[in-house]
N, C-alpha and C positions, 0 to 999 in steps of 0.2 A: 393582585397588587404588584406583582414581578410584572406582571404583562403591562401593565398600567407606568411603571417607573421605566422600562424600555423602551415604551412610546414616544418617553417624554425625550430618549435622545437623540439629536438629530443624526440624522444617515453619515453625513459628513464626517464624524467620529467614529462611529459604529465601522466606519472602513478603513479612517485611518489605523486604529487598534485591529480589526479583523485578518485583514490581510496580511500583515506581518507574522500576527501570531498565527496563522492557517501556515506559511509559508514555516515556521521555525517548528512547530508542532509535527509538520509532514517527514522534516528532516530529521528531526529527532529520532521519529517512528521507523526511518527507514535506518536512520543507523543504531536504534536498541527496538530490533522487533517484537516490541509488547505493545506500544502504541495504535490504535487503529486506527488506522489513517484513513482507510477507507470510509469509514464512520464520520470521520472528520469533514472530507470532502465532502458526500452524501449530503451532512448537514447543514455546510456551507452553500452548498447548491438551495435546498430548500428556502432558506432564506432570502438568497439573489433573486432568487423566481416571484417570493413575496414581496419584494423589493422592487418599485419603480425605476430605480435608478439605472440608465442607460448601462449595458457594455458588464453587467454586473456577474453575468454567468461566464461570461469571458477571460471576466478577469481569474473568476474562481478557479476555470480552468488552465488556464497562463500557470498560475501559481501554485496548483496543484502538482501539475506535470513538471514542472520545472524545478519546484523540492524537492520530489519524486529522484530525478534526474540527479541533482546535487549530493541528495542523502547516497545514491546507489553509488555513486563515484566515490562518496567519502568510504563507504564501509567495504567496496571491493581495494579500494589505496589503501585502506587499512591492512585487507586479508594479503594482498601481495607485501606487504613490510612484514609479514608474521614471519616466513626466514629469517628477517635480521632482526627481529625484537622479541627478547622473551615476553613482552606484555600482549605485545599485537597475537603472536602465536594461541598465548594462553584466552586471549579471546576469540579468536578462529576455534580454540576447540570446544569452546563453549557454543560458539554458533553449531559447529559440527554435531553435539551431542542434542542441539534443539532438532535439528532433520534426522527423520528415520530411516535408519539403515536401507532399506528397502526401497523410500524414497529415492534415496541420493543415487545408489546405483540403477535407478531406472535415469535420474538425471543426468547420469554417464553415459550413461547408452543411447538415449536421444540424443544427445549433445553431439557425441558421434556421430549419428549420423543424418542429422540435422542442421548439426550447425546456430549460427544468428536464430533462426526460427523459433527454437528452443526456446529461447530468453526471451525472446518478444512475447510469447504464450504465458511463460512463466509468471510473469506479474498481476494475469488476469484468472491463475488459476490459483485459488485458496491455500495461501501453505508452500507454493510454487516457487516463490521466488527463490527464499535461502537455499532449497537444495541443488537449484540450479547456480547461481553463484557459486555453491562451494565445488561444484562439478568443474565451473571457468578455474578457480581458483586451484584446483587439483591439477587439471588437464594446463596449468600454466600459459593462458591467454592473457595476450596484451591489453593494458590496459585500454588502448584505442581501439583492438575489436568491441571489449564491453560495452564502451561507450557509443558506440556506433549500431547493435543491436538495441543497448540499454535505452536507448532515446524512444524510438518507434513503441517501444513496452509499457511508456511512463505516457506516455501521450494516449495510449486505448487505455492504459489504469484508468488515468484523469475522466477520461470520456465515459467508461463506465461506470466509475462510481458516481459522476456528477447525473448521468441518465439517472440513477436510481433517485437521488435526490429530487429531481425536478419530476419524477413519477409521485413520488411523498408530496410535494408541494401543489401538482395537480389538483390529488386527489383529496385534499384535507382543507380546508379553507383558514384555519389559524397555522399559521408558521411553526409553531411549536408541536403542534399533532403531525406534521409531516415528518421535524424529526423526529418525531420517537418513531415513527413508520420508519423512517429510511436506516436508522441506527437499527432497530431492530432485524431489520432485515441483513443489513452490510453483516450484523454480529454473527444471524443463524447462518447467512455465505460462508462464514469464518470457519465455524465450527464444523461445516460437512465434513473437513477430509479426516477431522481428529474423531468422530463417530462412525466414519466408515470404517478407521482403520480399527478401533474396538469391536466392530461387527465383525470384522474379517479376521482377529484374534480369537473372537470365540469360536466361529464356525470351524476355525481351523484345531483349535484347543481339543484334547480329549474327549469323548462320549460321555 
């Protein structure tokens, strides 16, 4: 019945509404990281791919990357005003207490001596981003290197998470079986680095 009343609307609307809201949904997720935006992308892609309409994965990707881009400048402007704002601060330290200790200073240490490269990586590794961010934000980088690393970062995110989708869409012939394949997947991506670091807690934990 839901597949049957989404048929009925035409594409022309489906993208006037899609796009905007893919574009504000991205930003969001990059500046309150609970959002999956990867999942997001993923399933936008899926869609385009079952979509005739010209230029349609293109756009996905335009708009992905470049929320991407936007949200990461909004929340690194935010983390450099936390000196002069008690609110900005007290949310820097909330992102801080989300990355694990262990994390962040391995993202000191690459960042040293790495450099840009670091942050390019960071957004294609699960978990990556914040503790690289707060490593920029520690080590007091401008906000035009960020953005100059942070651009190259949002463009392979974009590119990989819409691969995954357009793999969902391949492989499934209704639209809707590709997302739950590609969200499913974007989700178990997610969760590797918080399962490894429970494996790596216990093995380390007492006998």
């Amino acid at each position: 019945m839901i597949r049957e009343l989404l048929g009925t609307v035409p594409p022309e609307t489906t993208q006037a509404v899609g796009y905007p809201t893919l574009f504000l949904l991205i930003v969001l997720g990059s500046l309150v990281p609970v959002v999956p935006t990867g999942a997001l992308v993923s399933s936008a892609a899926v869609v385009a791919f079952h979509r005739a309409a010209p230029l349609s994965l293109l756009l996905v990707f335009v708009v992905a990357a470049s929320a991407a881009f936007l949200g990461d400048l909004g929340l690194y402007w935010l983390g450099r005003r936390g000196a002069e704002s008690r609110n900005v601060a007290r949310r820097l330290a909330r992102l801080r207490h989300r990355a694990a200790p262990d994390r962040l200073e391995t993202a000191q240490r690459k960042l040293d001596a790495h450099g840009v490269t670091v942050l390019v990586l960071s957004r294609l590794v699960p978990a990556g981003r914040i503790p690289v961010m707060l490593a920029c934000l520690l080590a007091e980088k401008p906000m035009r290197w960020f953005a100059r690393g942070d651009a190259p970062a949002c463009l392979a995110w974009a590119a990989t998470y819409q691969l995954i989708g357009i793999l969902g869409g391949a492989l499934f012939g209704e639209p809707w079986q590709g997302v739950v394949a590609a969200v499913a997947l974007t989700l178990a991506i997610s969760a590797v680095p918080a399962g490894w670091r429970r494996l790596a807690a216990r093995r380390a934990g007492p006998d």
